[in-house]
C-alpha positions in Angstrom: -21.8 -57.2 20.7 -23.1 -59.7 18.3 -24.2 -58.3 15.0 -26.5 -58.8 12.1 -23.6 -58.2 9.4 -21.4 -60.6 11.3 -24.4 -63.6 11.3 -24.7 -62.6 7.9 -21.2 -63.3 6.7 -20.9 -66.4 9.3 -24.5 -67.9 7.3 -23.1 -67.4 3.8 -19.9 -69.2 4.6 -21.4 -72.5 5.7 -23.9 -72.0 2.7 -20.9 -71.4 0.3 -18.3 -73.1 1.8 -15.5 -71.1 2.1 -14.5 -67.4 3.3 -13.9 -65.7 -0.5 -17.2 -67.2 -1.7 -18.7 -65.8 1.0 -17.9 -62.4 0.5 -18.1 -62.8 -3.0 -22.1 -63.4 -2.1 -21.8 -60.8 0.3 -20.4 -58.1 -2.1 -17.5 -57.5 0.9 -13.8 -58.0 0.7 -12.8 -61.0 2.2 -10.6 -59.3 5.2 -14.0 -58.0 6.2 -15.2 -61.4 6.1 -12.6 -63.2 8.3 -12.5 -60.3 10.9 -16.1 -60.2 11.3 -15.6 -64.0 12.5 -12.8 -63.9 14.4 -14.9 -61.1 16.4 -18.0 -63.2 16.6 -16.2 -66.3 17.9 -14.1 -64.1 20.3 -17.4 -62.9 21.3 -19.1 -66.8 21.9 -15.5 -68.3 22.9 -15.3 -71.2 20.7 -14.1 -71.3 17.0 -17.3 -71.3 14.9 -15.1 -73.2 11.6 -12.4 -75.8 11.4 -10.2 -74.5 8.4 -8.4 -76.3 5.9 -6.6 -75.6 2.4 -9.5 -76.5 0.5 -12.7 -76.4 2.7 -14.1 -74.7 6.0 -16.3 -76.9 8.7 -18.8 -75.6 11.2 -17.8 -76.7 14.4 -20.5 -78.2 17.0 -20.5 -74.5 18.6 -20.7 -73.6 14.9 -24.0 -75.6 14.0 -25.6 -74.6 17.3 -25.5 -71.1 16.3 -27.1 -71.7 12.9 -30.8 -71.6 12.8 -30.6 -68.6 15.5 -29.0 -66.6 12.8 -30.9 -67.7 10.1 -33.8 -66.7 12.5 -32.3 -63.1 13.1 -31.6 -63.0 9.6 -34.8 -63.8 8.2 -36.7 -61.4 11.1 -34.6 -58.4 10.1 -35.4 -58.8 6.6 -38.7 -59.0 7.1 -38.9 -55.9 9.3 -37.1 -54.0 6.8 -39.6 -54.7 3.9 -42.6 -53.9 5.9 -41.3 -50.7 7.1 -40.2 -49.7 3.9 -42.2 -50.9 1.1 -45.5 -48.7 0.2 -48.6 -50.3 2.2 -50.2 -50.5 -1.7 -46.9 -52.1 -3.4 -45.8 -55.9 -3.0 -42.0 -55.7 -2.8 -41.6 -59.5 -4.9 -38.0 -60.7 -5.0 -37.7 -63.0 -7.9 -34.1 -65.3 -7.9 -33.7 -65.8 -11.6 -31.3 -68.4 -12.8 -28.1 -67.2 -14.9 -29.1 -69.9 -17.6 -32.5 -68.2 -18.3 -33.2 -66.9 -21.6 -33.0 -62.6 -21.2 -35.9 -62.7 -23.0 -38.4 -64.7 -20.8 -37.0 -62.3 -18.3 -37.6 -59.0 -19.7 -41.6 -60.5 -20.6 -41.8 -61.2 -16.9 -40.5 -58.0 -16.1 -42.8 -56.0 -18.5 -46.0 -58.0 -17.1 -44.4 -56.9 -13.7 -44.2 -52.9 -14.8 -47.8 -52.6 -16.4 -49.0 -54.0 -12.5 -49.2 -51.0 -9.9 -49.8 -53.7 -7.1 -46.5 -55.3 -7.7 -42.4 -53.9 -7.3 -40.1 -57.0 -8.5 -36.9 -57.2 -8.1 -34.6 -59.6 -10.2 -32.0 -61.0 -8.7 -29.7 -62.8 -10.8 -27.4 -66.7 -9.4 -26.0 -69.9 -10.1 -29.5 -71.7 -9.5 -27.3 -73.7 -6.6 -27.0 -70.3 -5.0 -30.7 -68.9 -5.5 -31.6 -72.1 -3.2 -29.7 -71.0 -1.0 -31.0 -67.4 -0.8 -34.3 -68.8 -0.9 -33.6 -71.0 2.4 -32.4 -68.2 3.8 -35.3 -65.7 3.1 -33.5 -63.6 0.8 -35.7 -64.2 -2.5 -39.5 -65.1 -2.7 -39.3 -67.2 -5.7 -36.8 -68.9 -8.0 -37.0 -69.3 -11.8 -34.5 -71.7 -12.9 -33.9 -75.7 -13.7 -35.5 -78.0 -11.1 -32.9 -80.3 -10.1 -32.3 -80.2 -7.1 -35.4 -79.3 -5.5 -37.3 -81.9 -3.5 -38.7 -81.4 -0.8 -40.1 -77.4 -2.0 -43.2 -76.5 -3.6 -42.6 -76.2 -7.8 -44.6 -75.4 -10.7 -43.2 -77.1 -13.8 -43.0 -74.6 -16.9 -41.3 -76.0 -19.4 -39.3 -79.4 -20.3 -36.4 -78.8 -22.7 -33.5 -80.5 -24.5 -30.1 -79.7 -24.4 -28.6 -79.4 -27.9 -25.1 -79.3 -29.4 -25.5 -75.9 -31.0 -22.8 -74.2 -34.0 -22.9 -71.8 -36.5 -25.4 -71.8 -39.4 -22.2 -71.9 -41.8 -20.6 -75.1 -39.6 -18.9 -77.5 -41.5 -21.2 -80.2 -39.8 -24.2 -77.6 -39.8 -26.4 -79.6 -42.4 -25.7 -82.9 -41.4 -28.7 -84.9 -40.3 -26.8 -86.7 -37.4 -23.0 -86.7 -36.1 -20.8 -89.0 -33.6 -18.3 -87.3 -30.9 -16.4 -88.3 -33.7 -17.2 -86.3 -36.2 -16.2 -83.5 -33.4 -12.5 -84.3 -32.9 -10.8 -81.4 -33.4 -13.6 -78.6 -33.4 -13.0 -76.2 -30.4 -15.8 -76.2 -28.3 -17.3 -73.3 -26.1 -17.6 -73.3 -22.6 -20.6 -72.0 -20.5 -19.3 -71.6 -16.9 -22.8 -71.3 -15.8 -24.2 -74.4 -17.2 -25.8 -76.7 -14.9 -25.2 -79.5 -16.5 -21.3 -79.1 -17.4 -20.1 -81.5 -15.4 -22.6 -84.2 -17.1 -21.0 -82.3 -20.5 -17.8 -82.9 -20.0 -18.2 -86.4 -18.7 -19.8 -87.2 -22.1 -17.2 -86.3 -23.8 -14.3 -87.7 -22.1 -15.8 -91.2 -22.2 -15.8 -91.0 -26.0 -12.2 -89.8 -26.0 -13.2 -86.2 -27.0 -10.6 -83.7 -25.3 -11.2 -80.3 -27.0 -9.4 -76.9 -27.2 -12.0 -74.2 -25.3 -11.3 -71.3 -26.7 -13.8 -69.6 -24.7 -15.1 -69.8 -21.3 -17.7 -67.6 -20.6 -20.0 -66.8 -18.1 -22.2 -64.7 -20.3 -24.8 -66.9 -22.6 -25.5 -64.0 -24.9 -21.5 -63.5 -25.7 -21.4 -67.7 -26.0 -24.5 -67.2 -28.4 -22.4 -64.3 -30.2 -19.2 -66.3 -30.8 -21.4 -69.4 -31.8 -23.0 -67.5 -34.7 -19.1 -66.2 -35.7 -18.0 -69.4 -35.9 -15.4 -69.7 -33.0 -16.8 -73.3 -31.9 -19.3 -75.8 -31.2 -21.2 -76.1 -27.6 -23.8 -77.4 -25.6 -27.1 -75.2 -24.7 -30.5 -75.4 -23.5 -32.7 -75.3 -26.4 -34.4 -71.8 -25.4 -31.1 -70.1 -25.4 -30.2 -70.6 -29.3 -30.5 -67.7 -31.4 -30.7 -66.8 -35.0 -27.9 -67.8 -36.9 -26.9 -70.9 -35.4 -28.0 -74.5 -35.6 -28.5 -77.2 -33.7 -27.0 -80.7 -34.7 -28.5 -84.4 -33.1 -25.7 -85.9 -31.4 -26.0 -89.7 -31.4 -26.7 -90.7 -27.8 -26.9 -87.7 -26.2 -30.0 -86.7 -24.5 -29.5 -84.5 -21.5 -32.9 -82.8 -20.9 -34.0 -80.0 -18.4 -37.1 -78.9 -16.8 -37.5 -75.7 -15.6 -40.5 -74.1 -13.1 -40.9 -72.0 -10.3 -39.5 -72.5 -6.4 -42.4 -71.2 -3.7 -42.8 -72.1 -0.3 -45.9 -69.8 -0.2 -49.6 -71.2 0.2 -52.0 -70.5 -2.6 -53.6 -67.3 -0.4 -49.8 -65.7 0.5 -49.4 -62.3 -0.9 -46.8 -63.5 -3.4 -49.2 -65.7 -5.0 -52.2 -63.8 -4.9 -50.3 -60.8 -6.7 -50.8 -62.6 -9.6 -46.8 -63.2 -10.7 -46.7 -66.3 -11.2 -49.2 -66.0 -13.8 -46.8 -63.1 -15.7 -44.4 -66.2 -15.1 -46.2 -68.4 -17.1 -47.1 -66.4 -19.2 -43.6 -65.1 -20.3 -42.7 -69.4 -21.6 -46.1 -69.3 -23.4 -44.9 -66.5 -25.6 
């Protein structure tokens, strides 16, 4: 018999791409994974992915099968939260963006806790991956950069630079300008999560600037830390600098990014009525 955990596993492998990213969403072993879909297409009789090294494609059986489990998947969801939230408490599921400042975060949260009428739940992605999650009915809003989102309803909340960022005690730290140039040689810091690294690395490979990464992290707060200790140079949003390191112009670089909310809801939905996109706001204001 068809089930919801196997439509579940079969939706985040055409969102993700491939069987181990899949699980990895699903927080399953992959095994699980591939037997769950070998069951479901022995179950519809037709192979639901053509598999290669590198990629998996839905098959025509494949994409007819889609929006009815996206459908199932979105129903159950939705009869799970209204059987067991509190009838007084609106369950909120907030996607927040890895690249977020954990400060912003922890304001929205507070603003959150001191409001009876709301329960929020933070749920933390790749902001590629909260889309998904939010086409799929698995998070209510989505905090992050807004690239990549036409075609949604967004609320702009702030409009950023990225800066080439390095210890207060740089070598290059009280320079009024530098040239990739001036960067040969300096090991740089890698943020896996950025969402702009590919544009990053492009930069610098076009000027002839190959460094030594002697980090690469997918934690911004340890980046931040070994910033400030002087193990290398990187790229970061502005927000997510903190005390102790610097941040340097780079001639002719000028990446910016704007972040805001994701909502499909209307201005009288219980999401936006609860008032949390207010706490939102209010958390980039501080």
């Amino acid at each position: 018999m068809m089930d919801r955990l196997s439509l579940r596993y079969f939706i985040a492998i055409v969102d993700s791409g491939n069987f181990s990213r899949a699980a990895e969403l699903c927080r399953v072993a992959q095994p699980t994974v591939s037997a769950a879909i070998a069951r479901l297409e022995a179950e519809v009789g037709q192979p639901l992915f053509l598999r290669s090294n590198r990629r998996v494609e839905v098959t025509e059986a494949g994409a007819r099968l889609l929006p009815y489990a996206r459908r199932i998947e979105h129903e159950f969801e939705e009869a799970r939260r209204a059987i067991s939230e509190d009838a007084h408490t609106l369950h909120i599921r907030l996607g927040v963006a890895t690249t977020i400042p954990v400060q912003t975060i922890t304001r929205i949260a507070a603003a959150a806790l001191a409001n009876p009428a709301i329960r929020l739940e933070l749920i933390e992605r790749r902001p590629g991956e909260l889309l998904s999650l939010f086409d799929r009915g698995r998070v209510d809003l989505v905090l992050g950069p807004l690239d990549g989102t036409a075609g949604r309803r967004t609320t702009e909340l702030l409009r950023e630079p990225y800066v080439l960022v390095m210890s207060e005690r740089h070598r290059l730290a009280s320079a009024a300008s530098i040239t990739c140039e001036d960067l040969a040689g300096e090991p740089m810091l890698a943020r896996r999560h950025c969402e702009v690294l590919h544009r990053v690395s492009q930069f610098f490979t076009a000027r002839g600037i190959r460094p030594f990464f002697p980090v690469k992290s997918l934690h911004e707060e340890r980046v931040a830390a070994y910033v400030v200790a002087g193990l290398g140079v990187t790229v970061m949003p502005e927000s997510l600098m903190t005390p102790g390191m610097v941040a340097v112009p780079l001639e002719a670089f000028d990446l910016v990014r704007t972040v805001g909310v994701v909502t499909d809801s209307g201005a009288d939905s219980p999401v936006v009525t609860s008032g949390i996109l207010d706490h939102i706001a209010a958390a980039f204001e501080t």
